[in-house]
C-alpha positions in Angstrom: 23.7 -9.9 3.3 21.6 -11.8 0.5 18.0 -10.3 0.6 16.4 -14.2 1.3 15.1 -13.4 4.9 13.4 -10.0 4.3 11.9 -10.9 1.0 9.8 -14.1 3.8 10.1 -12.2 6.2 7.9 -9.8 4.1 5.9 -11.9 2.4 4.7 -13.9 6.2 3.9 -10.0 7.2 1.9 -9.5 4.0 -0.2 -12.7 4.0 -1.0 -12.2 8.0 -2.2 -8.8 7.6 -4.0 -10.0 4.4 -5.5 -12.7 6.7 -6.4 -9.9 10.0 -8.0 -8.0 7.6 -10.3 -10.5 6.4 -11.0 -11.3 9.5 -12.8 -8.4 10.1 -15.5 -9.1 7.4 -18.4 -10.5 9.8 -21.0 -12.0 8.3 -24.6 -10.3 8.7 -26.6 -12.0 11.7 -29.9 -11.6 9.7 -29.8 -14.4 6.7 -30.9 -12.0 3.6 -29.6 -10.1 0.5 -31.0 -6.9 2.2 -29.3 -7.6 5.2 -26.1 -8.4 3.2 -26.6 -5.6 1.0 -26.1 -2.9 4.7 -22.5 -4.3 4.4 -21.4 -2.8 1.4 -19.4 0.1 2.9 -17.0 -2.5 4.9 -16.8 -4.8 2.0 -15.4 -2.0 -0.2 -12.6 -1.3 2.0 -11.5 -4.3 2.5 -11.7 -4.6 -2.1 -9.5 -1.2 -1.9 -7.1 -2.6 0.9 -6.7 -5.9 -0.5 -5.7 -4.4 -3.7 -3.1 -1.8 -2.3 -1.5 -4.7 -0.7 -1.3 -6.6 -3.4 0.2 -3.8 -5.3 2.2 -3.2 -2.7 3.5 -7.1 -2.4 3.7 -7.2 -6.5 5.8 -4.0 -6.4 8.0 -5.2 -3.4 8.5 -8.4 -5.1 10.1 -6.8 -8.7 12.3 -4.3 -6.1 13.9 -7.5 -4.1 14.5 -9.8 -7.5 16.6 -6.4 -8.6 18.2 -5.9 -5.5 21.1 -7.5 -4.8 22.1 -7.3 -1.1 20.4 -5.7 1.8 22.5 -3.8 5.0 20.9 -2.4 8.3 19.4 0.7 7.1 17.4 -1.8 3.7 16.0 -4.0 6.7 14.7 -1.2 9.1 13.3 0.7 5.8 11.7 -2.3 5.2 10.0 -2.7 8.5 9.3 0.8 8.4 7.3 -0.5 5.3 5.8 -2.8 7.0 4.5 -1.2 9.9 2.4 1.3 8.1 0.9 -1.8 5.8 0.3 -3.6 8.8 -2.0 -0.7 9.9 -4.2 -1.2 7.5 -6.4 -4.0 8.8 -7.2 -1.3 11.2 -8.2 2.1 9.3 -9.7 -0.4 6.4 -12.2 -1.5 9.2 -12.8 2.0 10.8 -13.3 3.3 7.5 -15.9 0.3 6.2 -17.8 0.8 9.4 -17.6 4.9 9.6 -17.1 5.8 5.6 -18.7 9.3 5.6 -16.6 10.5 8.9 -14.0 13.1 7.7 -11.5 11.5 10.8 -12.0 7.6 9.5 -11.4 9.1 5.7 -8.1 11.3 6.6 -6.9 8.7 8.9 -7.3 5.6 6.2 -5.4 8.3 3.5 -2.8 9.1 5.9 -2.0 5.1 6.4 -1.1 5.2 2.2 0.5 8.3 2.3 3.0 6.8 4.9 2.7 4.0 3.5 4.2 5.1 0.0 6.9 7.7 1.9 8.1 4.1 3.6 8.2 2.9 0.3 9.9 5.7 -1.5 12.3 5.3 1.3 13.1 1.5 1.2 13.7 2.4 -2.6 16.4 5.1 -2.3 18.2 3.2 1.0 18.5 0.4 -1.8 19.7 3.1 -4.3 22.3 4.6 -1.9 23.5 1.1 -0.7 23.9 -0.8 -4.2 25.9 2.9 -5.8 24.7 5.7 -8.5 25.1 3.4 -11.2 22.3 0.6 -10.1 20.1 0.1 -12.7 16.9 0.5 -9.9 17.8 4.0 -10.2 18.2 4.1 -14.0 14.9 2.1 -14.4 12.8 4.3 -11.8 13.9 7.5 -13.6 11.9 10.8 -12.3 9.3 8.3 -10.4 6.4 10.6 -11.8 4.4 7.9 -11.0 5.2 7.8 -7.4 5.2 11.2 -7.4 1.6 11.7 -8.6 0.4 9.4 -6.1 1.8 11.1 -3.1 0.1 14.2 -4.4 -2.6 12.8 -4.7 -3.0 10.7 -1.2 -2.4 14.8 -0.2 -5.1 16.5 -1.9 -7.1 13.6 -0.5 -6.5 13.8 3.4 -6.5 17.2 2.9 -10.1 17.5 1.0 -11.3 14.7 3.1 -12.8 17.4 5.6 -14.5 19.1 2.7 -15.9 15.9 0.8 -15.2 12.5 2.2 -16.1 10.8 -1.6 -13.6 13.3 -3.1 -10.9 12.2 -0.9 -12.2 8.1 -1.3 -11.9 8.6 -4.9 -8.4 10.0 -4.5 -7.7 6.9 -3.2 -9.2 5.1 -5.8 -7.7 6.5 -8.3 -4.3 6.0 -6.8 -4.9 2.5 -6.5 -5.8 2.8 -10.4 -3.0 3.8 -11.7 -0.9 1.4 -9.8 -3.1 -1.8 -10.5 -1.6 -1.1 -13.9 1.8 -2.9 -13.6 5.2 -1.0 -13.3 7.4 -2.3 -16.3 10.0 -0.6 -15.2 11.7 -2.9 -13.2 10.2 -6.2 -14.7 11.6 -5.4 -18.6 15.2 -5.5 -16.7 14.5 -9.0 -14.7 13.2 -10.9 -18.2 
């Protein structure tokens, strides 16, 4: 199978959890910077979500112009993907509106570390299915960088019954190094 319908598929999943989460941002009923200003906490989460999906979209994006041909076990990876992204809308909200609550922090962290196993997982499905000698494989290498992040989305759900900013800057800092883009895959496509 050619990889058209789950790269839309994808994207239409993307772009309406993108649109439920921004939905969630509600305007403050009192008509003031002060009032406005009591809404930081929710507007931050939604910043941090909104880049992890776009990271998430930009990385998907490079992995399907590589790949070649999808089976059954690339299209359930894939919604496996997808269904821990399209949780986000919800812990990004319960984390903007309870952001010093150790269960709201672990909770949001737990979301991205599922969220990168599903990805790690889509990854090596489209390893296994395209043979040893796909140049995914050769251009991922180790994956230190996926790697890192997974121990660090740990130490953060983990410390986020300790110190709930700890375990937000985890997160954070994930999202860091991944805003910087992967070259991995892209020097292959140009």
């Amino acid at each position: 199978m050619k990889t058209g319908r789950l790269e839309a598929f994808s994207d239409g999943v993307l772009a309406i959890v993108i649109t439920i989460m921004v939905l969630e941002l509600k305007a403050p009923e009192e008509v003031s910077l002060e009032a406005l200003s009591h809404e930081w906490p929710i507007f931050a989460s939604y910043l941090i979500s909104f880049v992890y999906l776009g990271i998430y979209w930009n990385n998907h994006h490079h992995l399907f112009q590589i790949t070649e041909k999808v089976n059954g076990k690339i299209l359930w990876a894939n919604l496996h993907l997808l269904f821990w992204l399209s949780l986000i809308p919800f812990t990004t909200s319960w984390l903007g509106q309870h952001y010093t609550n150790s269960t709201t922090v672990s909770l949001y962290g737990f979301n991205l570390l599922m969220s990168a196993i599903a990805y790690f997982i889509l990854q090596h499905q489209i390893i296994k299915f395209h043979g040893t000698d796909f140049i995914l494989k050769k251009q991922i290498g180790k994956d230190w960088k996926g790697k890192v992040s997974t121990l660090i989305y740990i130490v953060g759900v983990c410390l986020s019954f300790l110190n709930t900013w700890f375990a937000i800057s985890c997160y954070v800092l994930v999202a860091l190094i991944w805003a910087v883009p992967d070259k991995r895959i892209e020097k292959h496509i140009l």
